[in-house]
C-alpha positions in Angstrom: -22.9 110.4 -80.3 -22.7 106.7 -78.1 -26.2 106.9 -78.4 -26.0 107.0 -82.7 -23.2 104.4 -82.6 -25.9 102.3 -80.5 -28.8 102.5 -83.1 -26.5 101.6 -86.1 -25.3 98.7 -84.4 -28.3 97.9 -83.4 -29.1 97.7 -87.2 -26.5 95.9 -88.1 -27.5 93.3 -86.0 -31.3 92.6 -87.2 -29.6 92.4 -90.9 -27.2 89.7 -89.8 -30.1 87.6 -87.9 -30.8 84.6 -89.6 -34.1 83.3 -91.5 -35.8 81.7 -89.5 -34.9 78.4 -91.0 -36.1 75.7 -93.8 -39.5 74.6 -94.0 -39.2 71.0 -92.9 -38.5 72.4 -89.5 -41.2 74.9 -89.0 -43.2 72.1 -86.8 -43.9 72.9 -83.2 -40.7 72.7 -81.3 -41.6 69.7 -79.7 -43.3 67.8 -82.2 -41.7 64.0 -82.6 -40.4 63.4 -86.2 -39.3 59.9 -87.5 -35.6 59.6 -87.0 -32.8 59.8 -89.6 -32.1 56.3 -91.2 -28.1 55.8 -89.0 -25.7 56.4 -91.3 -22.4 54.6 -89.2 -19.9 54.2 -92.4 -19.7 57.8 -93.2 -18.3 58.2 -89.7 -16.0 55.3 -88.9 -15.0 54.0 -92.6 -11.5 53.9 -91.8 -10.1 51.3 -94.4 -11.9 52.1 -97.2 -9.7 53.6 -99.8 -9.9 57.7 -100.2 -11.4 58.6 -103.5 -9.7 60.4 -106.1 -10.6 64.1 -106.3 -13.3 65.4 -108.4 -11.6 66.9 -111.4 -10.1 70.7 -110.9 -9.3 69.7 -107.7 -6.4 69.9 -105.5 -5.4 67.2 -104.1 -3.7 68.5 -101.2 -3.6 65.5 -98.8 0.3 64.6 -100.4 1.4 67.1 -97.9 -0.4 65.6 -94.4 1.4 64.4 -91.5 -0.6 61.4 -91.9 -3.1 59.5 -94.1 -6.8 60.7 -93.7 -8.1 58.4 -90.7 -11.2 58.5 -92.1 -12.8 59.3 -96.4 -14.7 62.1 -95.2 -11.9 64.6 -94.1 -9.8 66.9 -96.7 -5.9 68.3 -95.3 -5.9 71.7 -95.4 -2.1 72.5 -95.5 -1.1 75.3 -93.3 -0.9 79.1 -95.0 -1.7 82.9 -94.6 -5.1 84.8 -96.2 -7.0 88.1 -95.9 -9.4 87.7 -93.6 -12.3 89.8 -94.6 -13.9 91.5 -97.5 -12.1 93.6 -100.0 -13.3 97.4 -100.5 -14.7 96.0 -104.0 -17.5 93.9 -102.4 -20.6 95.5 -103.3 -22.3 93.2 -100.2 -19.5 93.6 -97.8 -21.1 95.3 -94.3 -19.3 96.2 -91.7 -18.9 93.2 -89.3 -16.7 92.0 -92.5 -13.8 95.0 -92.0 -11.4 95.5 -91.7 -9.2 92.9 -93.6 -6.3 91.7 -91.5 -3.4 89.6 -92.8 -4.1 85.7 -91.2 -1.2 83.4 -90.4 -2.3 79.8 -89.4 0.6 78.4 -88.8 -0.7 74.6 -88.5 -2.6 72.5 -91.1 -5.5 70.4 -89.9 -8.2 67.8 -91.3 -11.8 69.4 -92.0 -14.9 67.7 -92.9 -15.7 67.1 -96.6 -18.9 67.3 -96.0 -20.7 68.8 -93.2 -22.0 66.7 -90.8 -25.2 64.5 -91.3 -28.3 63.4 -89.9 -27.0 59.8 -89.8 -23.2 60.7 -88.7 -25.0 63.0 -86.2 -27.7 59.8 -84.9 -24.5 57.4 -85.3 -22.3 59.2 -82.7 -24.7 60.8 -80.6 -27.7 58.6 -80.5 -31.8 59.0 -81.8 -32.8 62.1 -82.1 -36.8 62.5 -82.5 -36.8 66.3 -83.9 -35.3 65.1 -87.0 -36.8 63.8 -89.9 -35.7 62.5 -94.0 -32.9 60.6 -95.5 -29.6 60.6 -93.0 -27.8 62.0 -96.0 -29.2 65.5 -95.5 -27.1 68.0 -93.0 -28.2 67.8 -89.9 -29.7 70.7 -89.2 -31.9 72.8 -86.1 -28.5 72.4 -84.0 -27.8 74.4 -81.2 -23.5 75.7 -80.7 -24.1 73.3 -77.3 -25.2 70.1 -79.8 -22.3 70.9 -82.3 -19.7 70.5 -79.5 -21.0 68.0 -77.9 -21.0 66.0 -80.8 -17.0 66.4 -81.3 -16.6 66.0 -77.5 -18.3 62.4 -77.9 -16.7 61.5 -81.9 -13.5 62.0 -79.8 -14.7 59.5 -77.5 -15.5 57.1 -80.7 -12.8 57.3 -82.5 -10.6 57.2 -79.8 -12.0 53.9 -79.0 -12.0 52.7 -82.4 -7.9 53.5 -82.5 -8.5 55.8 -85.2 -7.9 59.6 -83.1 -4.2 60.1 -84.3 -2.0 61.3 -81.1 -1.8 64.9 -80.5 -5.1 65.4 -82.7 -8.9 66.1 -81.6 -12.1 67.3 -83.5 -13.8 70.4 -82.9 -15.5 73.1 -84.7 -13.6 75.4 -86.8 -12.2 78.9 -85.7 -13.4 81.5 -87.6 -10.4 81.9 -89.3 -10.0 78.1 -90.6 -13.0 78.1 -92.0 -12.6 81.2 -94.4 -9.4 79.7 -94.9 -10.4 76.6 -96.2 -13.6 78.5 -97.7 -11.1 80.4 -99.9 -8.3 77.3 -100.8 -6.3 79.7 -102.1 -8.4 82.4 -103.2 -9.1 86.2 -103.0 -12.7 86.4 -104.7 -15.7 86.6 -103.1 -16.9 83.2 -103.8 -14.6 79.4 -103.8 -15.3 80.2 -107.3 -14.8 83.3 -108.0 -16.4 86.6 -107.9 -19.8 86.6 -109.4 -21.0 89.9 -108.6 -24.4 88.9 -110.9 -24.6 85.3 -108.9 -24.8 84.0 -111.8 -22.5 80.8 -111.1 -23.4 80.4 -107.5 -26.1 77.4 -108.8 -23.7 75.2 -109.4 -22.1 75.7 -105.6 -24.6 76.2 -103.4 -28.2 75.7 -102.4 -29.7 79.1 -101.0 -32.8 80.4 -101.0 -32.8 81.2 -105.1 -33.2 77.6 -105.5 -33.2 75.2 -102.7 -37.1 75.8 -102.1 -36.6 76.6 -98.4 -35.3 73.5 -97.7 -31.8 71.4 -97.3 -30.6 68.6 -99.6 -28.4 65.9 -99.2 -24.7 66.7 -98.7 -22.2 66.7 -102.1 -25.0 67.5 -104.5 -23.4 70.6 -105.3 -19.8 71.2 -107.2 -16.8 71.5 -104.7 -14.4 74.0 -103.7 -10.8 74.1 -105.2 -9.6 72.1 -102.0 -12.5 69.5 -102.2 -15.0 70.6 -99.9 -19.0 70.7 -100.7 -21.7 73.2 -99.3 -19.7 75.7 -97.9 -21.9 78.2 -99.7 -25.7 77.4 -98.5 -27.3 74.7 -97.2 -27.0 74.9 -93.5 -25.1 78.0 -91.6 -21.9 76.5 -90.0 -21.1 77.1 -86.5 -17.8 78.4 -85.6 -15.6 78.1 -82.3 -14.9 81.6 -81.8 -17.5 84.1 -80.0 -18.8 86.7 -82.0 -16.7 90.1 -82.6 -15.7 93.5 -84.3 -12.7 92.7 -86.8 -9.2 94.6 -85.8 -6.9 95.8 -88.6 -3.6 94.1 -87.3 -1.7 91.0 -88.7 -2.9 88.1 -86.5 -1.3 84.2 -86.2 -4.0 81.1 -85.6 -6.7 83.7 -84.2 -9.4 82.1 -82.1 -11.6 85.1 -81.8 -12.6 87.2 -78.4 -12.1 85.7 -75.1 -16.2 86.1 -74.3 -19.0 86.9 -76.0 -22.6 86.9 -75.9 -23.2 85.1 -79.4 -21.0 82.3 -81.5 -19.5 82.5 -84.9 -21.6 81.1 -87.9 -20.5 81.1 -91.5 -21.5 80.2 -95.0 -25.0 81.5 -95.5 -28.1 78.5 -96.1 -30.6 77.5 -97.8 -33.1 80.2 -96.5 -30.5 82.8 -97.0 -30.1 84.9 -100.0 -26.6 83.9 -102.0 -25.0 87.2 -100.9 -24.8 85.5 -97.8 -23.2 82.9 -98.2 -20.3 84.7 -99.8 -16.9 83.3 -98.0 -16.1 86.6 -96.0 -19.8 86.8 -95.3 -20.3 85.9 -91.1 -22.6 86.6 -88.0 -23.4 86.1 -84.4 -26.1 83.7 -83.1 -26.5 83.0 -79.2 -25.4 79.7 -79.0 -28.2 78.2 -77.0 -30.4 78.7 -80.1 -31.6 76.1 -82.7 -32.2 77.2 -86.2 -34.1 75.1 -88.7 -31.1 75.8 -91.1 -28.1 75.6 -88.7 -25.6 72.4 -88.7 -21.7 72.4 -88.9 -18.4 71.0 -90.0 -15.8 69.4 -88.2 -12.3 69.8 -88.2 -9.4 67.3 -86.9 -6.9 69.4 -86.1 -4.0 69.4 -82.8 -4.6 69.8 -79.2 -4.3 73.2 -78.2 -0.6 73.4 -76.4 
């Protein structure tokens, strides 16, 4: 019987691999590629007014501790969701069950937008495996590259006086980014359900029509909360290690203690739209780089 459980598994597995990425990046890995043009406002525009929000859109940001220290970072007020997919999901699999009641009990700051080729160059420094416009996500990023780019925007914006007190970025846990994915919602999508993806156009850029490849950040419509591309585009890495969902109700979850692989969500643009469905997830050793992996940030408080 082990020896069954083993094979399925095993199965499960290979279907939640990845593509093997977009086709800008299918050079030889060490081929150089003209850097990003440095983007430095998008990161450390503190004074510039925040927009208004697209229309349909919440503007939640009346309920923050503080103004947002910088225009590219939406409040995501604090709040409880099903975590998972519902038994109606014609694409559910089982590394999405079973739904368990979410508490977070803390509202944090999360990236617009996920992070660019020029916020990435700005904060980190020239990077000669990336290529295009600095507006595009950056992209072939390793878990490792992801963190250390918070660990050293910490560093900036402390600096710069703009790191409130008692705040730091990171990468999302698993369960803030469904969260926020959601903004309120029990459907499949941000949008809504779309069992026919017929709407998912409009939202995301995945392989029905991003030819392979990423495009600049925002093009798409946003989430009820304000935030772009979390359907497509690049897979986002998450904090947490990779593991089996447990029924019980569970307050700001950070996943397993260890793992083997980390946390990505939100499909890309070489995955089909089924997933990049918001309950949609999988497990990537974090050590490897993926033409069509990037991330999101959040601002959110130290860890007490």
């Amino acid at each position: 019987m082990g020896s069954i459980k083993s094979i399925l598994w095993a199965a499960v597995a290979m279907l939640l691999l990845p593509s093997s990425g977009c086709k800008r990046n299918e050079q030889a890995p060490d081929a150089a590629q003209p850097s990003a043009p440095t983007n430095v406002t998008a990161i450390t525009n503190a004074t510039a007014p925040v927009p208004e929000p697209p229309p349909g859109v919440i503007d939640t940001s009346r309920d923050a501790p503080f103004p947002a220290p910088t225009t590219n970072l939406v409040w995501i007020p604090p709040g409880k969701f099903l975590l998972g997919s519902a038994a109606e999901d014609p694409n559910r699999n089982d590394a999405e069950i079973p739904q368990s009641q979410v508490n977070l009990r803390r509202g944090f700051w999360m990236g617009k937008y996920e992070v660019t080729q020029g916020e990435y160059q700005a904060v980190v420094g020239p990077n000669p495996k990336f290529q295009g416009p600095g507006n595009l996500p950056a992209d072939s990023m390793s878990w490792g590259d992801a963190t250390n780019y918070c660990a050293k925007l910490n560093v900036v914006e402390k600096q710069a006086g703009r790191l409130p007190a008692g705040f730091a970025y990171r990468l999302p846990t698993e369960a803030e980014w469904e969260y926020a994915a959601r903004s309120g919602h029990t459907n499949r999508f941000s949008f809504g359900d779309d069992i026919g993806f017929k709407k998912i156009e409009r939202y995301a850029w995945t392989a029905e029509n991003s030819g392979n490849d990423t495009h600049p950040v925002g093009q798409k419509a946003p989430n009820s909360w304000g935030l772009y591309d979390l359907h497509g585009n690049v897979a986002e890495w998450c904090q947490d290690w990779f593991g089996t969902y447990t029924q019980e109700d569970k307050t700001d979850p950070t996943g397993p203690a260890k793992g083997r692989d980390r946390v990505y969500r939100g499909g890309s643009c070489a995955d089909a739209a089924a997933e990049s469905r918001v309950s949609a997830r999988g497990g990537l050793n974090p050590d490897s780089r993926m033409g069509s992996f990037g991330f999101r940030v959040v601002l959110a408080p130290d860890a007490k």
